[in-house]
PDB file of N, CA, C and O in Angstrom:
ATOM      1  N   UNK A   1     -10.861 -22.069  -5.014  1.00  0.00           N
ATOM      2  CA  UNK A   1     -11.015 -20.890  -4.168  1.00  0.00           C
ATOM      3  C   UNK A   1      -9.660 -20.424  -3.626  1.00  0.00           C
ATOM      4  O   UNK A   1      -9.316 -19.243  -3.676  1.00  0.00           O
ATOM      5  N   UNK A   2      -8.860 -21.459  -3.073  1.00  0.00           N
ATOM      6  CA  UNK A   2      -7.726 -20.982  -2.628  1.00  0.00           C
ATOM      7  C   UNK A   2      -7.070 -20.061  -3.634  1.00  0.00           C
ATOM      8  O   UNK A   2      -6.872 -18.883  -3.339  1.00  0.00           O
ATOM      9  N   UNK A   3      -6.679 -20.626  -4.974  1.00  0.00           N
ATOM     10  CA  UNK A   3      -6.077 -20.079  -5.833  1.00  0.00           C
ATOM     11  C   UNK A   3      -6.504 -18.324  -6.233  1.00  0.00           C
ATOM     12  O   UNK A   3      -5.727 -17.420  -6.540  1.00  0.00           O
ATOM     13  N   UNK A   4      -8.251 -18.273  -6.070  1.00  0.00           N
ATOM     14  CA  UNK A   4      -8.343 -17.030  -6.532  1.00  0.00           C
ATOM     15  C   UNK A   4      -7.776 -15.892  -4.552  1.00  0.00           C
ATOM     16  O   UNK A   4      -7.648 -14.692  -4.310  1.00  0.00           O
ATOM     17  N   UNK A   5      -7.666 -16.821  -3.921  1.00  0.00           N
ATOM     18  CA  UNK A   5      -7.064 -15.968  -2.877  1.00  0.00           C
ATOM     19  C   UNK A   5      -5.524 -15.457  -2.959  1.00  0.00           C
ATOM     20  O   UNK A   5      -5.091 -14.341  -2.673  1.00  0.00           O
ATOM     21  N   UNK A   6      -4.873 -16.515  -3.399  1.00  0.00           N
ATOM     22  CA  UNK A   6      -3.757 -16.246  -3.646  1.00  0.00           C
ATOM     23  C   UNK A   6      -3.270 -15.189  -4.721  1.00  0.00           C
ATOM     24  O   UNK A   6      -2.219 -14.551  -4.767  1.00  0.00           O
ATOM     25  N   UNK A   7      -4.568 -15.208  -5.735  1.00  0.00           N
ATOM     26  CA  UNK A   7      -4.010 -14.160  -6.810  1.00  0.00           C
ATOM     27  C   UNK A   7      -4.344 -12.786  -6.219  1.00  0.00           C
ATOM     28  O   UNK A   7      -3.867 -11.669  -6.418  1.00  0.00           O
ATOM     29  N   UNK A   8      -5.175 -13.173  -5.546  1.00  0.00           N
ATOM     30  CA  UNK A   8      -6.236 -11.366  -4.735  1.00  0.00           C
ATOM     31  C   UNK A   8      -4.511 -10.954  -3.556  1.00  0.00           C
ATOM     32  O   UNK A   8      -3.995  -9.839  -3.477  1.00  0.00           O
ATOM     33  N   UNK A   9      -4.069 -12.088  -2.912  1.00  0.00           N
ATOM     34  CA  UNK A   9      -3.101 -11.011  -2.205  1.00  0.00           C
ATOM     35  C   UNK A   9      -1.714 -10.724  -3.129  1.00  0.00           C
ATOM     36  O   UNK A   9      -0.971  -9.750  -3.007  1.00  0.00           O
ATOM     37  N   UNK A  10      -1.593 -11.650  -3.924  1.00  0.00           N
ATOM     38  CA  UNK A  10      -0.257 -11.191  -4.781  1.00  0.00           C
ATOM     39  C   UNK A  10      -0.678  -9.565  -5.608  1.00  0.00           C
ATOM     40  O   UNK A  10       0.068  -8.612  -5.836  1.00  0.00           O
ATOM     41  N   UNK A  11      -1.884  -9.710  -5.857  1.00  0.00           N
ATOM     42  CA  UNK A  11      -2.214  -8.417  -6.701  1.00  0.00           C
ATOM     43  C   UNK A  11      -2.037  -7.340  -5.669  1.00  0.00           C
ATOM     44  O   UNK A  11      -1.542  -6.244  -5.930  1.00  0.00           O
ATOM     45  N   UNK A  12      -2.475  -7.712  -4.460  1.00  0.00           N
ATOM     46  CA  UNK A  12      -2.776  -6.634  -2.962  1.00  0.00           C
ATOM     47  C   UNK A  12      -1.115  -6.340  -3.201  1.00  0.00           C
ATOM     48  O   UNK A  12      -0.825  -5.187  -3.520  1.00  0.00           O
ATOM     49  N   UNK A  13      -0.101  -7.252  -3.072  1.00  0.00           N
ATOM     50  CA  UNK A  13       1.254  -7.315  -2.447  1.00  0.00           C
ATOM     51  C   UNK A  13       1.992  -6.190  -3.849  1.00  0.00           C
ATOM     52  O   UNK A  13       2.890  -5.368  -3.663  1.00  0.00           O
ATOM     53  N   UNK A  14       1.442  -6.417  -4.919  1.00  0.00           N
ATOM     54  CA  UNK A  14       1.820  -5.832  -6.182  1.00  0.00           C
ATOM     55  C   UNK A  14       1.868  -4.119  -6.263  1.00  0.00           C
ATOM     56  O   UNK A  14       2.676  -3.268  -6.634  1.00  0.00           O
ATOM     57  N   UNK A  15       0.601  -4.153  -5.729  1.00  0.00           N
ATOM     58  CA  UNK A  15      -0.040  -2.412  -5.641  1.00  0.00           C
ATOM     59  C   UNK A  15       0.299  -2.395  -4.336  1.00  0.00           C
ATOM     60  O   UNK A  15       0.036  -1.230  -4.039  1.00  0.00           O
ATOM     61  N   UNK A  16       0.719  -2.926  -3.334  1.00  0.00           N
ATOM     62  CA  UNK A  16       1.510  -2.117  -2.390  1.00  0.00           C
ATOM     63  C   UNK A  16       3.026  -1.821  -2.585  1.00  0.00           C
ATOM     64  O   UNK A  16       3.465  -0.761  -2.139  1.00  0.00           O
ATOM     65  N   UNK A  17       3.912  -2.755  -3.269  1.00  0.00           N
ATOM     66  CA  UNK A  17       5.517  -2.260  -4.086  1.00  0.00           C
ATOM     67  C   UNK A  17       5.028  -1.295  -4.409  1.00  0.00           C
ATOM     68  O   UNK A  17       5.196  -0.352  -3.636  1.00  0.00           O
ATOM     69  N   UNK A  18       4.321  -1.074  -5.489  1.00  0.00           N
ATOM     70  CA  UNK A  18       3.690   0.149  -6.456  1.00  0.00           C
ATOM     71  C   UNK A  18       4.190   1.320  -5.652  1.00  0.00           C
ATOM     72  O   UNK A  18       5.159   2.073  -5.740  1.00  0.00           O
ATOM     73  N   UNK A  19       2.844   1.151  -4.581  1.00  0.00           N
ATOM     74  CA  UNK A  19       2.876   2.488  -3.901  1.00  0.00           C
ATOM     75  C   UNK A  19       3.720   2.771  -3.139  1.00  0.00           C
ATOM     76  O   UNK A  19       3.849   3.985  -2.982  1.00  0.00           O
ATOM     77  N   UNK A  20       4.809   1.731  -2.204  1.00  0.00           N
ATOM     78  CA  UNK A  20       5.739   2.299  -1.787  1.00  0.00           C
ATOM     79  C   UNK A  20       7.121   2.426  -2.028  1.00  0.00           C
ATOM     80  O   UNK A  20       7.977   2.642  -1.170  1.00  0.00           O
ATOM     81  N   UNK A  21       7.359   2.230  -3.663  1.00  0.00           N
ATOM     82  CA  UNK A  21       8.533   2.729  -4.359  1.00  0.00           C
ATOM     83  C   UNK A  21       8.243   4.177  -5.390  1.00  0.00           C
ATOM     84  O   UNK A  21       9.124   4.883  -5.881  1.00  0.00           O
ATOM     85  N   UNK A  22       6.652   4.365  -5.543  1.00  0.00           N
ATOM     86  CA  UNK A  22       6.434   5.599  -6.208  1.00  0.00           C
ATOM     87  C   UNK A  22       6.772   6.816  -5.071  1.00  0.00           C
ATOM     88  O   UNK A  22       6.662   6.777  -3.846  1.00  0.00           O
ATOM     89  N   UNK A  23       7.183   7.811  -5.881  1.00  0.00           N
ATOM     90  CA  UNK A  23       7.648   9.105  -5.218  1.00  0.00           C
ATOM     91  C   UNK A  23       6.217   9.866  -4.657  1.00  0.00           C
ATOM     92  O   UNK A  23       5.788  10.001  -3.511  1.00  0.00           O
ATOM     93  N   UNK A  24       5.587  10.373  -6.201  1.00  0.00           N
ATOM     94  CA  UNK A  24       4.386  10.818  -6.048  1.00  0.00           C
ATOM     95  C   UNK A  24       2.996  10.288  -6.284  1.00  0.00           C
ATOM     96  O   UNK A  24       2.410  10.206  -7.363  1.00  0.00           O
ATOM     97  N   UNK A  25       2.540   9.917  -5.007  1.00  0.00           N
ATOM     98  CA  UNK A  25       0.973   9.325  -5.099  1.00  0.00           C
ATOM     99  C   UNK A  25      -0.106  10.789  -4.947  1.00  0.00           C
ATOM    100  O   UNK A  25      -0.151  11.680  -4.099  1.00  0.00           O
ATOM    101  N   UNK A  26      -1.092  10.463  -6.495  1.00  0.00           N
ATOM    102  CA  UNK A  26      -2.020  11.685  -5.997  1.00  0.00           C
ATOM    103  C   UNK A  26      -3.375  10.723  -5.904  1.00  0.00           C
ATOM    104  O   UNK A  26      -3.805  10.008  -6.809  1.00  0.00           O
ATOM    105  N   UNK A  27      -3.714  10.826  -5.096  1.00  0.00           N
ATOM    106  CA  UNK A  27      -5.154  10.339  -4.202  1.00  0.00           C
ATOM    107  C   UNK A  27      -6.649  11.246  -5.126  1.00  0.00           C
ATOM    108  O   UNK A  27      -6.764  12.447  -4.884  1.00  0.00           O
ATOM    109  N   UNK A  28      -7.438  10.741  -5.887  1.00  0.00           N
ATOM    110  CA  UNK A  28      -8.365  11.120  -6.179  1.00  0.00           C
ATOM    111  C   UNK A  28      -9.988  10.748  -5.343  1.00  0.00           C
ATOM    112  O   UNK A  28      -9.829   9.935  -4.434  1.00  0.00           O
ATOM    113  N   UNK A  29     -11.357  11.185  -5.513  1.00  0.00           N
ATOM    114  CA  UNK A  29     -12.457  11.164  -4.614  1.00  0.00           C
ATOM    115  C   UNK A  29     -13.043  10.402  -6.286  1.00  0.00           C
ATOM    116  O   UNK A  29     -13.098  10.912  -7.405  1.00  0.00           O
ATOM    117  N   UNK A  30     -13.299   9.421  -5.944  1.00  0.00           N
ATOM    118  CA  UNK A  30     -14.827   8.839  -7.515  1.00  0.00           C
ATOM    119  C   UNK A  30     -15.846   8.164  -6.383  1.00  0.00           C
ATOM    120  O   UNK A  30     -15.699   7.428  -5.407  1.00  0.00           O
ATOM    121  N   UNK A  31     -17.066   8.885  -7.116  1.00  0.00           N
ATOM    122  CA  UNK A  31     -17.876   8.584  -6.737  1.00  0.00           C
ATOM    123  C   UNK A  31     -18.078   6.693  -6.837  1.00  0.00           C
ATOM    124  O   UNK A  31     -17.582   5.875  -7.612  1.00  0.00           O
ATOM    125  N   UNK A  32     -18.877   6.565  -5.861  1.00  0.00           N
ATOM    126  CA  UNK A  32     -19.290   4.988  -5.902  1.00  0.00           C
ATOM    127  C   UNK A  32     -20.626   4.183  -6.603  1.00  0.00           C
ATOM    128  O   UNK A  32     -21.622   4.502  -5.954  1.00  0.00           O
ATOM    129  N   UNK A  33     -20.859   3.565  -7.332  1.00  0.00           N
ATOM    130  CA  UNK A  33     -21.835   3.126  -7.934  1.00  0.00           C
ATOM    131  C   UNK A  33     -22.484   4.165  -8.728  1.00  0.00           C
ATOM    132  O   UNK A  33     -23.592   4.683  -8.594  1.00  0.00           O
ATOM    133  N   UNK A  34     -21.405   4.391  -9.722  1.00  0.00           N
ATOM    134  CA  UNK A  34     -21.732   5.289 -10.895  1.00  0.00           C
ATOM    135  C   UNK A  34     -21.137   5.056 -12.485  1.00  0.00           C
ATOM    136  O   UNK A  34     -20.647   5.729 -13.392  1.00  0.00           O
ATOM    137  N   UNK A  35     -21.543   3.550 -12.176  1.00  0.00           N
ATOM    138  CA  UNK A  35     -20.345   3.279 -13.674  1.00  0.00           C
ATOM    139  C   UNK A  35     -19.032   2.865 -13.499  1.00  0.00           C
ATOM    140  O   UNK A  35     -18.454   2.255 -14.398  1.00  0.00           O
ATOM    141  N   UNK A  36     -18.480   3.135 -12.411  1.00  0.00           N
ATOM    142  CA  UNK A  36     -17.094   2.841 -12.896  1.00  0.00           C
ATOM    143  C   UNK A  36     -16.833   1.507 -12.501  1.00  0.00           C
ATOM    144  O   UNK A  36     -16.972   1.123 -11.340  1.00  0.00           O
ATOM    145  N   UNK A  37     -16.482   0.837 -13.377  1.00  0.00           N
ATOM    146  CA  UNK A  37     -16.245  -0.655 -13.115  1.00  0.00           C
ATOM    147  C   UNK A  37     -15.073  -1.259 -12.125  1.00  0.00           C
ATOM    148  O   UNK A  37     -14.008  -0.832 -11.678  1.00  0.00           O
ATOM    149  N   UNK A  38     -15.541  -2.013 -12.059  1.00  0.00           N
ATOM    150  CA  UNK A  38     -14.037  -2.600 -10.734  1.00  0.00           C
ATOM    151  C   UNK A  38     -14.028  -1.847  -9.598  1.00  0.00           C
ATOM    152  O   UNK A  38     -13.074  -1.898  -8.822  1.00  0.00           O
ATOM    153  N   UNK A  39     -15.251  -0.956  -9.355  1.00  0.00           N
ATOM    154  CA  UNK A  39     -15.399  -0.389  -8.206  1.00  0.00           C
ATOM    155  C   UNK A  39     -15.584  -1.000  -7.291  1.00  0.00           C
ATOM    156  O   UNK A  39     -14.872  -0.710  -6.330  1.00  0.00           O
ATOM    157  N   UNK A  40     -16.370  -1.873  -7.145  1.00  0.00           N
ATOM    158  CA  UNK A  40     -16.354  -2.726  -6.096  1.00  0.00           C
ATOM    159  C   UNK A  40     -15.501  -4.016  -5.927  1.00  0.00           C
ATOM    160  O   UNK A  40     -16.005  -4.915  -5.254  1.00  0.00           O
ATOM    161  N   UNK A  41     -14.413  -4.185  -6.398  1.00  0.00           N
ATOM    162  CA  UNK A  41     -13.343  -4.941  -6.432  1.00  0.00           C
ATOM    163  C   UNK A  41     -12.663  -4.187  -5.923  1.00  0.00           C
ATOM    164  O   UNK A  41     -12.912  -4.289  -4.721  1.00  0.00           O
ATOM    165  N   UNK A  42     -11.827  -3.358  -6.092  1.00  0.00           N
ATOM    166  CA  UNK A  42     -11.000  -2.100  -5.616  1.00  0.00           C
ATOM    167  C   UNK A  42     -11.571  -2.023  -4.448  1.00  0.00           C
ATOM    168  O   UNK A  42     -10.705  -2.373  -3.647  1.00  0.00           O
ATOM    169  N   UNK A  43     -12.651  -1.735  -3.817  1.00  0.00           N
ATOM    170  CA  UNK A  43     -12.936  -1.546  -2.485  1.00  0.00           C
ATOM    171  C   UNK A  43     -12.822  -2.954  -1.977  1.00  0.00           C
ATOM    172  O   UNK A  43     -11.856  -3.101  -1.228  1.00  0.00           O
ATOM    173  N   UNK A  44     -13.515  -3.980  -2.172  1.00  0.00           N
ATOM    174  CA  UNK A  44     -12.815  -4.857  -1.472  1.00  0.00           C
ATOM    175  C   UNK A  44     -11.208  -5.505  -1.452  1.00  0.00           C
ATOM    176  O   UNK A  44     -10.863  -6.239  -0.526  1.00  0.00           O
ATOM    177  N   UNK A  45     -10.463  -5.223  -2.346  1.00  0.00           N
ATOM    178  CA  UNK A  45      -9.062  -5.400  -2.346  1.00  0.00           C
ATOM    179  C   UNK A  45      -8.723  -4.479  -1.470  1.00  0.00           C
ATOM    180  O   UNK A  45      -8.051  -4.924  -0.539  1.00  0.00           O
ATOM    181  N   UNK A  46      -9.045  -2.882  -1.426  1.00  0.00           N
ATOM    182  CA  UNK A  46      -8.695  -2.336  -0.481  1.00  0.00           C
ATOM    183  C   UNK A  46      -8.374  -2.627   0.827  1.00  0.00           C
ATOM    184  O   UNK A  46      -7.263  -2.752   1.344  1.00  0.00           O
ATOM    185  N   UNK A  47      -9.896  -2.757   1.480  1.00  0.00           N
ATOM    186  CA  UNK A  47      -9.973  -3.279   2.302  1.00  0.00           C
ATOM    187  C   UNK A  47      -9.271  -4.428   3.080  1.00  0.00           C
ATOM    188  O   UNK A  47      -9.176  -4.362   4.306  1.00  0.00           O
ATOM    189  N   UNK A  48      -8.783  -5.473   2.381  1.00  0.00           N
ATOM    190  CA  UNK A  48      -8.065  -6.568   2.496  1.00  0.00           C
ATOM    191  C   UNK A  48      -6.772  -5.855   2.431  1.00  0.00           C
ATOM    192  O   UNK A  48      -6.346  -6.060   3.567  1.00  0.00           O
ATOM    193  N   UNK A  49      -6.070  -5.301   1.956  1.00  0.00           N
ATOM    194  CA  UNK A  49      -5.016  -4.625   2.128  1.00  0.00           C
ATOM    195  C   UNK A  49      -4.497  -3.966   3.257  1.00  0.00           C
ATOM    196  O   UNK A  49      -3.331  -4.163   3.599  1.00  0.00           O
ATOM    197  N   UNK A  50      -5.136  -3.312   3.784  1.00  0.00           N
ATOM    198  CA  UNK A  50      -5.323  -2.352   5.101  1.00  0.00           C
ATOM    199  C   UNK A  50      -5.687  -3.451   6.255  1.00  0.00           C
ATOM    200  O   UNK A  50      -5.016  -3.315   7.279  1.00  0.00           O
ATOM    201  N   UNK A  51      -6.597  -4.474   6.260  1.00  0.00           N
ATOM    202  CA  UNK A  51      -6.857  -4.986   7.631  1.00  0.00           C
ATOM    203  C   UNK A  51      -5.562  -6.607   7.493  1.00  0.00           C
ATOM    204  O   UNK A  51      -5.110  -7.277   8.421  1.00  0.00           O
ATOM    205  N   UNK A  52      -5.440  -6.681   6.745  1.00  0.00           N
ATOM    206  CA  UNK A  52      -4.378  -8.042   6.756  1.00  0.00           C
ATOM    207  C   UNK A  52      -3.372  -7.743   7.665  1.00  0.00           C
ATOM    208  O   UNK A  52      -2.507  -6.975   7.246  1.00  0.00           O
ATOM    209  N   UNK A  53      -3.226  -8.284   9.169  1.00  0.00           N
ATOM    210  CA  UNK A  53      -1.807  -7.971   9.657  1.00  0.00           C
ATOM    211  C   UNK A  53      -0.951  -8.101   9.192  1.00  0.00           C
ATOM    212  O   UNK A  53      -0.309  -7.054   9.286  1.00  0.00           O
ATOM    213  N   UNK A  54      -0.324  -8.976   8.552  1.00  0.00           N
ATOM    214  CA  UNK A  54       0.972  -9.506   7.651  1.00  0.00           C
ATOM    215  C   UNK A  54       1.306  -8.285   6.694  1.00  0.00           C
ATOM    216  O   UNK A  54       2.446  -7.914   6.413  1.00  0.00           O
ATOM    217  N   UNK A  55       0.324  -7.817   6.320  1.00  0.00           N
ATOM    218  CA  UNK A  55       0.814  -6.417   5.792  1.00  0.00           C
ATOM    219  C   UNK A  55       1.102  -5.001   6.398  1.00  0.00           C
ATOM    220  O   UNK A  55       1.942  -4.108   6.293  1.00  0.00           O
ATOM    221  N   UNK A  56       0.183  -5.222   6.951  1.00  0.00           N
ATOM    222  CA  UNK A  56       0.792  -3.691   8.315  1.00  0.00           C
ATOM    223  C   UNK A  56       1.708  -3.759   8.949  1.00  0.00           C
ATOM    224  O   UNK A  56       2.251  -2.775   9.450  1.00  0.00           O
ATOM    225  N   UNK A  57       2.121  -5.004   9.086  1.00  0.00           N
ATOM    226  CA  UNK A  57       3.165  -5.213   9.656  1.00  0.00           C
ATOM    227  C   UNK A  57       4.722  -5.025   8.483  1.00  0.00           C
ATOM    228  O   UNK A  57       5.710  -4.291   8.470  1.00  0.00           O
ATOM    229  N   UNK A  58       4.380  -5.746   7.931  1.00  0.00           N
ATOM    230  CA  UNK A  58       5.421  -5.106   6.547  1.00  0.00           C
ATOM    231  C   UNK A  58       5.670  -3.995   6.314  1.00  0.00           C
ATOM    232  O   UNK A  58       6.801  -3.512   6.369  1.00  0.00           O
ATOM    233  N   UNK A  59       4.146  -3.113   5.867  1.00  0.00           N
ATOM    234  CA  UNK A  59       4.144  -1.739   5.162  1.00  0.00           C
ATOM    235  C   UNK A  59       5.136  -0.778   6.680  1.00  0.00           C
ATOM    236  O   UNK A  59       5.526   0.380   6.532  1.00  0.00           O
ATOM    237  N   UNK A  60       5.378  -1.639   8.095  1.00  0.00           N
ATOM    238  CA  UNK A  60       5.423  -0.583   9.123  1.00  0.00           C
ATOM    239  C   UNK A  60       6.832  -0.699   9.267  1.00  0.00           C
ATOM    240  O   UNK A  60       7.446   0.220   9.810  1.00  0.00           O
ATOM    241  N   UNK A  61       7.475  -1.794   8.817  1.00  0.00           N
ATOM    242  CA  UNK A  61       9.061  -2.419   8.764  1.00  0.00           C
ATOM    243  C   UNK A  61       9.304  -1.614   7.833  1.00  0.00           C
ATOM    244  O   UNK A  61      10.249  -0.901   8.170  1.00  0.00           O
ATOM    245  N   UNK A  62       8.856  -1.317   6.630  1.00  0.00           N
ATOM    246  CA  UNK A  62       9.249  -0.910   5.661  1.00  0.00           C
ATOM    247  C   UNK A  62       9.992   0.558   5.660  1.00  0.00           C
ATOM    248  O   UNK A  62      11.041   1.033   5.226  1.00  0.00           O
ATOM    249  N   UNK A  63       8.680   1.063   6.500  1.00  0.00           N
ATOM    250  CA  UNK A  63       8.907   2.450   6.361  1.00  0.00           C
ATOM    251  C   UNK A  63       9.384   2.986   7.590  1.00  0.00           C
ATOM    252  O   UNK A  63       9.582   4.195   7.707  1.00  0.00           O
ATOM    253  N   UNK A  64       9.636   1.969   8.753  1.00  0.00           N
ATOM    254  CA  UNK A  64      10.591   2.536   9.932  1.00  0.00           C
ATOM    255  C   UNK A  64      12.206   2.210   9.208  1.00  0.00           C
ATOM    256  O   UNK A  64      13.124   2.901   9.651  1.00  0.00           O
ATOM    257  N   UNK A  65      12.580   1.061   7.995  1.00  0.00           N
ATOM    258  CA  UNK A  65      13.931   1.023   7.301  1.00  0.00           C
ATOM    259  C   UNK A  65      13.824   2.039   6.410  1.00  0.00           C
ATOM    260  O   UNK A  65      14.936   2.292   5.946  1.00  0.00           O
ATOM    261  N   UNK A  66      12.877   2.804   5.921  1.00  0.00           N
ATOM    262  CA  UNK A  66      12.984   4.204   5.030  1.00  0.00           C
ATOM    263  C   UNK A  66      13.477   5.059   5.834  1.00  0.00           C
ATOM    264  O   UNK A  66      14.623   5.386   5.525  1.00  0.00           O
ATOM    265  N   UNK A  67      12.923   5.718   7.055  1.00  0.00           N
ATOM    266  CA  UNK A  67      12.612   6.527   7.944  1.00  0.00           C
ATOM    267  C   UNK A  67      14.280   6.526   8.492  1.00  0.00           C
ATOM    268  O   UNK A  67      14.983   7.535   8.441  1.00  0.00           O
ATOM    269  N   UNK A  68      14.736   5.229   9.002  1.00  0.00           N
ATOM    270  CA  UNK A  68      15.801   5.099   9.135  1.00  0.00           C
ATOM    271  C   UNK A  68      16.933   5.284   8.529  1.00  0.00           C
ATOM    272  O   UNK A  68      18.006   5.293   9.132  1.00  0.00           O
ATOM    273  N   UNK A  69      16.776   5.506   6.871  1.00  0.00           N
ATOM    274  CA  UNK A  69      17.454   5.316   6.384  1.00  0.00           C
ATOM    275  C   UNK A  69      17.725   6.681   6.048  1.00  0.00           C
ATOM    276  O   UNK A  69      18.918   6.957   5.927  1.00  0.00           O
ATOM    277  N   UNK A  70      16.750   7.756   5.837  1.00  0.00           N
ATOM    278  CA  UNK A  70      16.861   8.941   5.584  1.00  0.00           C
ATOM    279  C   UNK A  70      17.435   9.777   7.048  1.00  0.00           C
ATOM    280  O   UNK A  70      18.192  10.741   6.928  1.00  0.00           O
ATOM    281  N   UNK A  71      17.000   9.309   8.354  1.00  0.00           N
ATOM    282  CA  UNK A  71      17.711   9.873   9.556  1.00  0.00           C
ATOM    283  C   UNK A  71      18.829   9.587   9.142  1.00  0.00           C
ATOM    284  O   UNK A  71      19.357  10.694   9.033  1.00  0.00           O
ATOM    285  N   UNK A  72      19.885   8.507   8.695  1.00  0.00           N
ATOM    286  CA  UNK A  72      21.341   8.598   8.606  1.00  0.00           C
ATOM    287  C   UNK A  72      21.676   8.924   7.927  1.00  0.00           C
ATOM    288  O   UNK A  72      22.893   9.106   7.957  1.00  0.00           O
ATOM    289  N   UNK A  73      20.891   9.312   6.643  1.00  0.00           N
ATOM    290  CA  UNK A  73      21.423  10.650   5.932  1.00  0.00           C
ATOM    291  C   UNK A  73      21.659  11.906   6.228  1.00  0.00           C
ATOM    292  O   UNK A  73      22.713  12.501   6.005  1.00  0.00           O
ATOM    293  N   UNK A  74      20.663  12.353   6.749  1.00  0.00           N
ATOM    294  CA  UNK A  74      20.485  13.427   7.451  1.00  0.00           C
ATOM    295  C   UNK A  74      19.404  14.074   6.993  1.00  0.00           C
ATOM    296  O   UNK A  74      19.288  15.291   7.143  1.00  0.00           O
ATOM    297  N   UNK A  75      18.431  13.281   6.344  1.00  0.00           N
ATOM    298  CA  UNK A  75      17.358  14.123   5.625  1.00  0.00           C
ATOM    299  C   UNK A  75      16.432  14.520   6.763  1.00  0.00           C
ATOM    300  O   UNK A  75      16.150  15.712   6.886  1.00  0.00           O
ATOM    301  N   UNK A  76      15.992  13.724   7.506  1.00  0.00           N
ATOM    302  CA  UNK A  76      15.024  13.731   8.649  1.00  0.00           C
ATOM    303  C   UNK A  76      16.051  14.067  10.014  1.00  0.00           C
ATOM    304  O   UNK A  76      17.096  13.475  10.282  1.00  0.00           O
ATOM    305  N   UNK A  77      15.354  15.318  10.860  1.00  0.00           N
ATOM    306  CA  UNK A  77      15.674  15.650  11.925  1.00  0.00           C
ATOM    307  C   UNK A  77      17.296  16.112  11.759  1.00  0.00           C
ATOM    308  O   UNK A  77      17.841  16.306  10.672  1.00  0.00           O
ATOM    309  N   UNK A  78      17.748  16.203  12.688  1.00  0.00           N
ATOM    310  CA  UNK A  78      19.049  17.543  13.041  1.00  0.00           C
ATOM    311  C   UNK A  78      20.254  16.322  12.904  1.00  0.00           C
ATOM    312  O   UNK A  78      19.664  15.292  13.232  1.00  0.00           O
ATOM    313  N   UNK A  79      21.671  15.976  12.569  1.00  0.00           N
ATOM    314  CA  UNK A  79      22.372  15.208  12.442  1.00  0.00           C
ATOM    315  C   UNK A  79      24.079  15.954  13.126  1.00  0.00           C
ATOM    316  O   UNK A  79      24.570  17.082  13.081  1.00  0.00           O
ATOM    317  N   UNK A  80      24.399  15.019  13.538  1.00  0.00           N
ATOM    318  CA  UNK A  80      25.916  16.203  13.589  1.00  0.00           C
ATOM    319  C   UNK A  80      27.279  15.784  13.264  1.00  0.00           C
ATOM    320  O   UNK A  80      28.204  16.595  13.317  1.00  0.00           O
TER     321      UNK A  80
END
């Protein structure tokens, strides 16, 4: 059991790099319990993704050192 936990957050930890080194994420609506397989895996990986502190806490470091990083560029807000 442990082991299949460990693979469920490395996969979680995988598709979150994913998404926060991709430029453009487009967000689609699929219906639920209509065939599409791994639907209910995907929702529960989701889920585990989003409520894990260890990750919100990451995903929030991450993107206050993005955020930061583009203010000293000067991309974000007024610079002088």
């Amino acid at each position: 059991m442990r082991i299949k936990i460990l693979i469920t957050r490395l996969l979680a930890r995988s598709i979150q790099d994913s998404l926060y080194y991709t430029q453009n994420i487009r967000l689609c609506c699929i219906r639920a319990h209509v065939g599409h397989l791994g639907n209910e895996k995907a929702d529960e990986l989701a889920k585990e993704a989003i409520t894990s502190s260890s990750a919100k806490q990451d995903l929030k470091q991450r993107e206050l050192a993005k955020w930061q990083s583009r203010w000293d560029d000067g991309i974000n807000g007024c610079s002088s």
